[in-house]
Residue frames as a rotation matrix with the C-alpha (Angstrom) as fourth column:
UNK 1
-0.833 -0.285 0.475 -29.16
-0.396 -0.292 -0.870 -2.67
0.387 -0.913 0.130 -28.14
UNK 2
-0.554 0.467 -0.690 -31.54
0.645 0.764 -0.001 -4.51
0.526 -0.446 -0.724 -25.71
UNK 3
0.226 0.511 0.829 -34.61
-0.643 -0.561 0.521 -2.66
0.732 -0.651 0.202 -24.10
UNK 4
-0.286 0.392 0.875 -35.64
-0.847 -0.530 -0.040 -2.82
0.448 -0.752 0.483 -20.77
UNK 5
0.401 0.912 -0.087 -38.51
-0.916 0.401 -0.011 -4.92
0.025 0.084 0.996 -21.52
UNK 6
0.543 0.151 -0.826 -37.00
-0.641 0.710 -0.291 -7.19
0.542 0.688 0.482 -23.37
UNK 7
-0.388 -0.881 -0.270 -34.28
-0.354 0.413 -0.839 -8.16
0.851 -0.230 -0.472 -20.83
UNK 8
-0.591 0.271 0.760 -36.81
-0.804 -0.119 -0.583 -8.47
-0.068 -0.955 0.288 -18.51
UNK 9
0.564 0.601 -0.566 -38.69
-0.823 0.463 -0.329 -11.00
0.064 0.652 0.755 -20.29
UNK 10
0.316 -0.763 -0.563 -35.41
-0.480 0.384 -0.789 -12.93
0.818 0.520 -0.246 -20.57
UNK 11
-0.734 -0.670 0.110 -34.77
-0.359 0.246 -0.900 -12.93
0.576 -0.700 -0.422 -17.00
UNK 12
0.164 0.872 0.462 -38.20
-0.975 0.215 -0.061 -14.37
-0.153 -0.440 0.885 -16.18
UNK 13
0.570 0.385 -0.726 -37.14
-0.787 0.510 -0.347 -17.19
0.237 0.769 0.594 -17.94
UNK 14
-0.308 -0.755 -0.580 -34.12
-0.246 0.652 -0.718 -18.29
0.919 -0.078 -0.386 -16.15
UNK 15
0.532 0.214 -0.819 -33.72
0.579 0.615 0.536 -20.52
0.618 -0.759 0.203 -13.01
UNK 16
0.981 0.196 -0.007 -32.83
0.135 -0.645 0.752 -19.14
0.143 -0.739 -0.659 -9.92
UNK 17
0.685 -0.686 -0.244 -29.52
0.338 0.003 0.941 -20.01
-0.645 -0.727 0.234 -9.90
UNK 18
0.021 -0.135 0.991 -29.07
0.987 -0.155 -0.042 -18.52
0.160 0.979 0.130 -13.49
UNK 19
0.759 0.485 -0.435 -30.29
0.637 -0.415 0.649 -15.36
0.134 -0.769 -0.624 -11.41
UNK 20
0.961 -0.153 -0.230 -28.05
0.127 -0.496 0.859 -15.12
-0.246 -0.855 -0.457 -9.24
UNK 21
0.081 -0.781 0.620 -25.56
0.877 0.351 0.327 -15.73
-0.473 0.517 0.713 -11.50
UNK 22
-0.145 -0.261 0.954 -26.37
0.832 -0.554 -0.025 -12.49
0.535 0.791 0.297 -13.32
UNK 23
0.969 0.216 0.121 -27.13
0.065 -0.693 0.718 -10.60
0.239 -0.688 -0.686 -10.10
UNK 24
0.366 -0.818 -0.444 -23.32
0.370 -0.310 0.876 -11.07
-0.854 -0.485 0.189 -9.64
UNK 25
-0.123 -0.398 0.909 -22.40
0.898 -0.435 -0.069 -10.10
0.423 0.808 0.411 -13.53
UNK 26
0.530 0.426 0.733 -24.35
0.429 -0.881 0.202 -7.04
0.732 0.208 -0.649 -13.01
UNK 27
0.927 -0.333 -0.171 -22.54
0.082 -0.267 0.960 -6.19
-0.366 -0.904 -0.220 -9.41
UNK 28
0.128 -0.836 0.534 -19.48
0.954 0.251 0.164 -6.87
-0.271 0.488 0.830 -11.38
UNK 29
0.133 0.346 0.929 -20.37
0.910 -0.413 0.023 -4.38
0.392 0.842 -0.370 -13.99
UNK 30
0.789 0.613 0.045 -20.98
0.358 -0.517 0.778 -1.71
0.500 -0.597 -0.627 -11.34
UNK 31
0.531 -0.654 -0.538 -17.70
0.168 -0.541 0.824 -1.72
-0.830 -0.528 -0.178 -9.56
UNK 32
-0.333 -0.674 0.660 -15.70
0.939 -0.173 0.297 -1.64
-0.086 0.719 0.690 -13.22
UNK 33
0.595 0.233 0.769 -17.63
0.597 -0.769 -0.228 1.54
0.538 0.595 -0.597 -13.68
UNK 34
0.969 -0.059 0.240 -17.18
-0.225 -0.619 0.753 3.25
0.104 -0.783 -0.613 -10.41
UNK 35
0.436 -0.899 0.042 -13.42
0.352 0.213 0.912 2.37
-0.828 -0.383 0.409 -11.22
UNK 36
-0.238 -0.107 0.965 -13.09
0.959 -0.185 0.216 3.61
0.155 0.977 0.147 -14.43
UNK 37
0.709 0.693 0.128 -14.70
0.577 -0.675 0.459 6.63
0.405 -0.252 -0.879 -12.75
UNK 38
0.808 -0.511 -0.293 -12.41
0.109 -0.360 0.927 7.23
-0.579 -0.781 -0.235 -9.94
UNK 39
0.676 -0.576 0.460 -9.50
0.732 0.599 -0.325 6.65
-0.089 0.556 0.826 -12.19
UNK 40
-0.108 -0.693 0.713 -7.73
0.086 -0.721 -0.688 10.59
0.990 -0.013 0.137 -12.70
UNK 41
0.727 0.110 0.677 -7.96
-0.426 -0.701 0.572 10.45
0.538 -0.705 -0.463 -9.49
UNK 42
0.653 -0.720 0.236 -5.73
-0.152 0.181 0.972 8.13
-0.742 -0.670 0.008 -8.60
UNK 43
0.302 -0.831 0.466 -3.30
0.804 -0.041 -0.593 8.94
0.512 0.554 0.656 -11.46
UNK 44
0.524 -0.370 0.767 -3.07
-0.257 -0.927 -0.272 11.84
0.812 -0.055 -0.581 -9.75
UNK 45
0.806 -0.208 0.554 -2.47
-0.559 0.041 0.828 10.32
-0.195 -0.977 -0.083 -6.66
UNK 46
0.874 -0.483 0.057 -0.31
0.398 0.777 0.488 8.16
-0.280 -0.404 0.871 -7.86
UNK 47
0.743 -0.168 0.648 1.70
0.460 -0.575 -0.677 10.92
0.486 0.801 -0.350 -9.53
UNK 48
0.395 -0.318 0.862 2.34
-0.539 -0.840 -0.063 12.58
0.744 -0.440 -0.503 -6.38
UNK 49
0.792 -0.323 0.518 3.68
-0.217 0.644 0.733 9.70
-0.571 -0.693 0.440 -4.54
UNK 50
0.527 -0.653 0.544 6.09
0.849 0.377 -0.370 8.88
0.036 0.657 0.753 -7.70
UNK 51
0.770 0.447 0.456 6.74
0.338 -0.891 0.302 12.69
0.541 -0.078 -0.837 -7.08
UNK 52
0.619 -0.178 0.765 7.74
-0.759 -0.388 0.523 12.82
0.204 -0.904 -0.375 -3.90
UNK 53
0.738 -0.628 0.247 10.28
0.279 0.617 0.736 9.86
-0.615 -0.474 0.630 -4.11
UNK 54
0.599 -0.443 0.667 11.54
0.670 -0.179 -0.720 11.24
0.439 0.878 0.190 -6.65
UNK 55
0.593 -0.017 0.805 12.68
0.041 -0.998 -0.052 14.05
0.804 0.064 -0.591 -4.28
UNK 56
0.996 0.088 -0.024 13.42
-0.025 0.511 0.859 11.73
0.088 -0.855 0.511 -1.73
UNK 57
0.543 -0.633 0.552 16.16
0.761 0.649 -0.005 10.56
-0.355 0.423 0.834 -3.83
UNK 58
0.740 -0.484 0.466 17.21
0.263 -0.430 -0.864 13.21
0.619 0.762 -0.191 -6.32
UNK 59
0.581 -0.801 0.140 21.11
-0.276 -0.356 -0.893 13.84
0.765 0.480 -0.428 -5.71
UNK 60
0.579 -0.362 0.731 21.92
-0.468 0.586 0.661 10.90
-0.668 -0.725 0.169 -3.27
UNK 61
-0.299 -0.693 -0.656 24.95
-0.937 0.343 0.065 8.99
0.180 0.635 -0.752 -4.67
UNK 62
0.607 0.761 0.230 23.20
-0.791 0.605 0.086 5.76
-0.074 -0.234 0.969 -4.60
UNK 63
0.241 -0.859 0.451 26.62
-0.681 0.181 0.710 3.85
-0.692 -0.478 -0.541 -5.43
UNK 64
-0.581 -0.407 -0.705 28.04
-0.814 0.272 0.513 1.54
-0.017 0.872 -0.489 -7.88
UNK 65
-0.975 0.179 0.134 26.00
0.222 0.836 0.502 -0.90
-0.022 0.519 -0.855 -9.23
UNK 66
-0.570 0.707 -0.418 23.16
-0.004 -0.512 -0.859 0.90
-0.821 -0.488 0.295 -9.17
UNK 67
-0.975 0.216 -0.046 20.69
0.011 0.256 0.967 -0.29
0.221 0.942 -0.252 -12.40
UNK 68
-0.630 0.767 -0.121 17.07
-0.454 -0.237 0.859 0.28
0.630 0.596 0.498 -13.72
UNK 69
-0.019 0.685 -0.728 15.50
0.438 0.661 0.610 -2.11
0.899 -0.307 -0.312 -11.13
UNK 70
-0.472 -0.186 -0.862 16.91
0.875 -0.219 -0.432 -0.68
-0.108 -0.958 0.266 -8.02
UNK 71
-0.951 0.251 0.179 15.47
-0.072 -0.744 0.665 2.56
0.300 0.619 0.726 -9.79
UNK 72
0.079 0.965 -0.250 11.86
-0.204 0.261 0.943 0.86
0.976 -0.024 0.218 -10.01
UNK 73
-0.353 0.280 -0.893 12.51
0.725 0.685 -0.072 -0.35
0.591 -0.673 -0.445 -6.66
UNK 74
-0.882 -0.395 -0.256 13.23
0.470 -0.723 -0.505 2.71
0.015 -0.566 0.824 -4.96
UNK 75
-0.928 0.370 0.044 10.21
-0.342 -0.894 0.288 4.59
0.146 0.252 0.957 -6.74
UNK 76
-0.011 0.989 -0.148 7.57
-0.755 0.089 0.649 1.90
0.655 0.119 0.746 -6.74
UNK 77
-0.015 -0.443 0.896 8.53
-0.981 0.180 0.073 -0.58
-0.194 -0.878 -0.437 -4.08
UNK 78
-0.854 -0.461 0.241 9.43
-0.414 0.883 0.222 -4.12
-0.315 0.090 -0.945 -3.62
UNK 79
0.399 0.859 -0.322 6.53
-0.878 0.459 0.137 -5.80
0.266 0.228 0.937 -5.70
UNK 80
-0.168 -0.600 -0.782 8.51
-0.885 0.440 -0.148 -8.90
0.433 0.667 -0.606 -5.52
C-alpha cells in the first residue's frame, strides 16, 4: 500500500497536465464511492416502484399475445 508521503513525492514529479489528469482520476474515484454508498438505497427505491406496478397490473387480462417482454415492458419501461 502507498503512504501519503510517498504519493506525494510522486506527484511533485509530474507535469501539470499529468496533474490534472489525476485530479480527475481521483474525482472519479470519489463519485464511485458515494455510489456504492447510496446504493440500498436505491434498491430499495427501486423495489418499490417494481412494487407498485406490479399492483398496477396484477389481475388485468392483458390479452393474447402477451410474452416476457411486454412483461419487462410494463414493469420497467420502454428502454428501447
Amino acid at each position: 500500500m502507498a503512504s501519503r508521503e510517498n504519493l506525494l513525492r510522486q506527484l511533485n514529479q509530474l507535469s501539470d497536465e499529468a496533474i490534472d489528469e489525476v485530479g480527475r482520476f481521483v474525482s472519479h474515484l470519489k463519485k464511485c464511492q458515494v455510489k456504492s454508498r447510496s446504493s440500498k438505497k436505491n434498491d430499495k427505491t427501486l423495489a418499490g416502484k417494481q412494487s407498485a406496478a406490479i399492483k398496477k397490473w396484477a389481475g388485468r387480462n392483458l390479452g393474447p399475445g402477451y410474452a416476457g417482454r411486454d412483461h419487462d415492458r410494463i414493469l420497467y419501461g420502454d428502454k428501447g
